[in-house]
MILUM-787570 format. One record per residue (C-alpha): residue number from 0; residue in three letters; chain; x, y, z. Coordinates in nm, 4 decimals. Example, Ala and Ser with C-alpha at 12.3 -4.5 7.8 and 13.67 -1.06 7.14 Angstrom:
% MILUM-787570
 seq type mol       c1       c2       c3
   0  ALA   A   1.2300  -0.4500   0.7800
   1  SER   A   1.3670  -0.1060   0.7140
END
This chain:
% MILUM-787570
 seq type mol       c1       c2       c3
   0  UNK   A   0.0000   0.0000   0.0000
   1  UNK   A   0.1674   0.3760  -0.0507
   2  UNK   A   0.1661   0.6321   0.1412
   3  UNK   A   0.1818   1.0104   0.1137
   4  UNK   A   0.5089   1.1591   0.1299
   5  UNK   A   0.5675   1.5195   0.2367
   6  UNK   A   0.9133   1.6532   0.1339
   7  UNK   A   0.9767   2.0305   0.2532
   8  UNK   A   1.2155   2.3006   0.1555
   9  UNK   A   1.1903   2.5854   0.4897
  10  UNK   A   1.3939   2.8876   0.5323
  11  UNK   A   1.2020   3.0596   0.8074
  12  UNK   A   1.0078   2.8079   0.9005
  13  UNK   A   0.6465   2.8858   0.7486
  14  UNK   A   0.6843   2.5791   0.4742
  15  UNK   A   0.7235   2.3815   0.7687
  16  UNK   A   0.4499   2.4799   0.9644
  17  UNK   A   0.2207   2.4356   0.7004
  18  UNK   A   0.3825   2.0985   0.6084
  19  UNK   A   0.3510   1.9483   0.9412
  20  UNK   A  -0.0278   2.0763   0.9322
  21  UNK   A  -0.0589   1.8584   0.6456
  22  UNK   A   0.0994   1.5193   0.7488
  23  UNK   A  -0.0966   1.5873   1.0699
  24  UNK   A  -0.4361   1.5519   0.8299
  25  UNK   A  -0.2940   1.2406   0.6247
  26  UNK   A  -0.3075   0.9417   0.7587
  27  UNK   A   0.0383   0.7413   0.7502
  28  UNK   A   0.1961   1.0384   0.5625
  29  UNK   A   0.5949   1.0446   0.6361
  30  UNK   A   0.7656   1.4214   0.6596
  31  UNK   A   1.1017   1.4965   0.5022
  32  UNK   A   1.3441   1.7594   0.4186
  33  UNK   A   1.4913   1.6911   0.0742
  34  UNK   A   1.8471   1.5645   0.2310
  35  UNK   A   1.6466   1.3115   0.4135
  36  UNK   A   1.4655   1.1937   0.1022
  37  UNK   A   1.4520   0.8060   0.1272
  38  UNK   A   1.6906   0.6477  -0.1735
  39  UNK   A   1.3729   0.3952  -0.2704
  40  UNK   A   1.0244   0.6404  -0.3644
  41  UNK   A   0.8377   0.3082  -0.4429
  42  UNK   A   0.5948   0.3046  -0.1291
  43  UNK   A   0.5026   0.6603  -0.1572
  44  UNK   A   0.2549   0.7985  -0.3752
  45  UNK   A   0.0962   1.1070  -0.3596
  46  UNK   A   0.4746   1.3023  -0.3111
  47  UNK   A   0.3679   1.6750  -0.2187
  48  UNK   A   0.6457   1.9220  -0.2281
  49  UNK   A   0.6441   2.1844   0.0173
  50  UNK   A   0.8818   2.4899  -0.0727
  51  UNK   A   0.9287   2.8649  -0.0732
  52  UNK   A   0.9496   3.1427  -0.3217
  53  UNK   A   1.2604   3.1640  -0.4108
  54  UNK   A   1.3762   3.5064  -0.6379
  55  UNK   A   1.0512   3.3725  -0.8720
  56  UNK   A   1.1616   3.0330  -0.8277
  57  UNK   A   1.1466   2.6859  -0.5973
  58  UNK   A   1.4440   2.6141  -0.4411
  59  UNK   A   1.6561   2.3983  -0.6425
  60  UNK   A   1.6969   2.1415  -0.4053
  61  UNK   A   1.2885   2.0958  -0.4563
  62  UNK   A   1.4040   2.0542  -0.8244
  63  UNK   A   1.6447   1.7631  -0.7494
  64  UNK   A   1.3862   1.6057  -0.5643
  65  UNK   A   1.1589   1.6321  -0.8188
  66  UNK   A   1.4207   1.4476  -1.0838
  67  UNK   A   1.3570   1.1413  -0.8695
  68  UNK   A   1.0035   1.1304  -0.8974
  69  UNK   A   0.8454   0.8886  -1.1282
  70  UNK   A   0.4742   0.7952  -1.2094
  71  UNK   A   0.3783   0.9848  -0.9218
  72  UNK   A   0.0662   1.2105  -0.8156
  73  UNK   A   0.2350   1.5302  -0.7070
  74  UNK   A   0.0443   1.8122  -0.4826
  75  UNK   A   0.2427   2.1556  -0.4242
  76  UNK   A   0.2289   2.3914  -0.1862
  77  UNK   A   0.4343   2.7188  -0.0821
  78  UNK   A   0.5059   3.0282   0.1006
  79  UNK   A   0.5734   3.3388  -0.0568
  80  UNK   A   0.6291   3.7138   0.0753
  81  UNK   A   0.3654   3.8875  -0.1301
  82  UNK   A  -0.0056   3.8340  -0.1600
  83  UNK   A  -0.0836   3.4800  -0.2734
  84  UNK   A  -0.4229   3.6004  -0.4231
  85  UNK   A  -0.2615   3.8084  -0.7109
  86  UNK   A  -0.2423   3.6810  -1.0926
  87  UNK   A   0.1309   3.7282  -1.0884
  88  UNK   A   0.1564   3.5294  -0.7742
  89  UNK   A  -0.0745   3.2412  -0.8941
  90  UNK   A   0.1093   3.2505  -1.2530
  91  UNK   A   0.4263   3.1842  -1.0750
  92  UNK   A   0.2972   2.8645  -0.8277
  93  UNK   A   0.1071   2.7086  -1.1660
  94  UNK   A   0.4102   2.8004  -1.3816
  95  UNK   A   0.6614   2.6520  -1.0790
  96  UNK   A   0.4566   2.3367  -0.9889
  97  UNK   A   0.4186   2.2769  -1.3732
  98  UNK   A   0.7461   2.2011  -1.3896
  99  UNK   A   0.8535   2.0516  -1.0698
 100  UNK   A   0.5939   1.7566  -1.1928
 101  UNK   A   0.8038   1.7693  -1.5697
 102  UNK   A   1.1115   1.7526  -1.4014
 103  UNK   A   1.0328   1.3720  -1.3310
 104  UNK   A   0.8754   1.0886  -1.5439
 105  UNK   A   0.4497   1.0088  -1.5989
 106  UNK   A   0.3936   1.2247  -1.2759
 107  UNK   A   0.0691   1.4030  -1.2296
 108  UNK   A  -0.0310   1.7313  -1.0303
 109  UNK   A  -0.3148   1.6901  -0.8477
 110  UNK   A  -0.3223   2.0008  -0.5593
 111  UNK   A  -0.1398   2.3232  -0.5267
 112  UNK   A  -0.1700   2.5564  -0.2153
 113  UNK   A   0.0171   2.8908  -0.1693
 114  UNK   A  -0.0070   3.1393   0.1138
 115  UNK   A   0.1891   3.3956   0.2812
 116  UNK   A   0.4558   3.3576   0.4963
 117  UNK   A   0.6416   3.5463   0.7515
 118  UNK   A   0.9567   3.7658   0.5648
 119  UNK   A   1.3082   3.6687   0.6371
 120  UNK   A   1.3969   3.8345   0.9348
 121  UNK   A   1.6736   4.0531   0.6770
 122  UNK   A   1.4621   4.1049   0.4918
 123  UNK   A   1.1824   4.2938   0.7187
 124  UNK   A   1.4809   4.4835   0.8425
 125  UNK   A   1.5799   4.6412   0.5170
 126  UNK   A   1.2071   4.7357   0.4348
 127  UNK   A   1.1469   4.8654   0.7141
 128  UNK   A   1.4138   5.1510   0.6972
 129  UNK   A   1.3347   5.1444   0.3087
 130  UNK   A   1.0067   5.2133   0.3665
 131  UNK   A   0.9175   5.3598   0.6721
 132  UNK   A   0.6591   5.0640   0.7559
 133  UNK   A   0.6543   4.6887   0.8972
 134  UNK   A   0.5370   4.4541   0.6461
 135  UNK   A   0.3016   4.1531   0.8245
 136  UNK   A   0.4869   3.8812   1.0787
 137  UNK   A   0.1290   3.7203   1.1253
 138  UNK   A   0.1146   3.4131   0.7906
 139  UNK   A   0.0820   3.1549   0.7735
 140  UNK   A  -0.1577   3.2006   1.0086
 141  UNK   A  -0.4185   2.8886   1.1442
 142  UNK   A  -0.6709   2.9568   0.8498
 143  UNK   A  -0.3743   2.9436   0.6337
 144  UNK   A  -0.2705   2.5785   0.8101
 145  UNK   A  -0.6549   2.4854   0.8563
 146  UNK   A  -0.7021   2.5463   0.4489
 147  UNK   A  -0.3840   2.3339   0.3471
 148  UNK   A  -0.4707   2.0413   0.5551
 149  UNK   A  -0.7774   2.0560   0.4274
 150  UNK   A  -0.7274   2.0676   0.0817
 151  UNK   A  -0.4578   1.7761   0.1045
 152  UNK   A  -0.6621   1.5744   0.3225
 153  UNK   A  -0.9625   1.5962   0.0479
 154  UNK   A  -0.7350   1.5135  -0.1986
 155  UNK   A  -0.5212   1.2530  -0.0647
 156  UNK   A  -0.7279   1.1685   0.2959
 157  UNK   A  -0.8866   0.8143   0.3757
 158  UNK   A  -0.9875   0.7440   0.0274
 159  UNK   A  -0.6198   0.7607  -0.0939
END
């Protein structure tokens, strides 16, 4: 029988948070960072990949990962700065998960999630005396976790 696997990328931490939300709503789901990736993929299917936004990109150790995946249905989710509810930002998670799942063999998306996360703590700094004003510390946020799990756990839940 597979079972979900859950492989995260996390700078500050909000990928995780929102990953361990998810294997907390999947049954028998295993959580991994990609250095901990297990050598033999065979027992796990769905894969989701869990990552950040990453100067317009995923991290490219999300892209190694997804080299190894094969015949696999792939869910994405991620954390990004900005507001997940603009175009641009939506472009860039269907454009990114797109080819994540081509970077393998006969996989398949199924789910993508994005939401906002907390800024690097740098990063806050040098807006802040840029311009003037805090940006938000408060995402993900438990509506943000609440929404992922249950997205994932509709898509991949008891029925998997």
């Amino acid at each position: 029988m597979s079972k979900p696997l859950i492989v995260i990328s996390s700078r500050t931490g909000n990928t995780m948070a929102v990953g361990h939300a998810i294997c907390d709503a999947l049954p028998h789901a295993e959580l991994v960072s990609p250095a901990d990736l297990p050598d033999d993929l065979s027992d796990y299917n769905p894969v989701l990949l869990g990552f950040w936004r990453n100067n317009d990109d995923a991290p490219e150790e999300m892209f190694e990962v997804a080299k190894r995946l094969h015949d696999k249905t792939i869910g994405c989710f991620a954390t990004m700065a900005g507001d997940p509810d603009e175009d641009e930002a939506r472009q860039w998670m269907q454009d990114t998960c797109a080819r994540l799942v081509a970077a393998g063999e006969g996989n398949t998306l199924s789910e993508t999630f994005l939401c906002r996360g907390r800024m690097d703590p740098k990063t806050v700094e040098q807006m802040t005396k840029l311009l003037a004003t805090e940006p938000s510390r408060t995402h993900p946020d438990r509506l943000d976790l609440a929404r992922a799990a249950e997205l994932f756990r509709g898509a991949f839940g008891m029925n998997w």
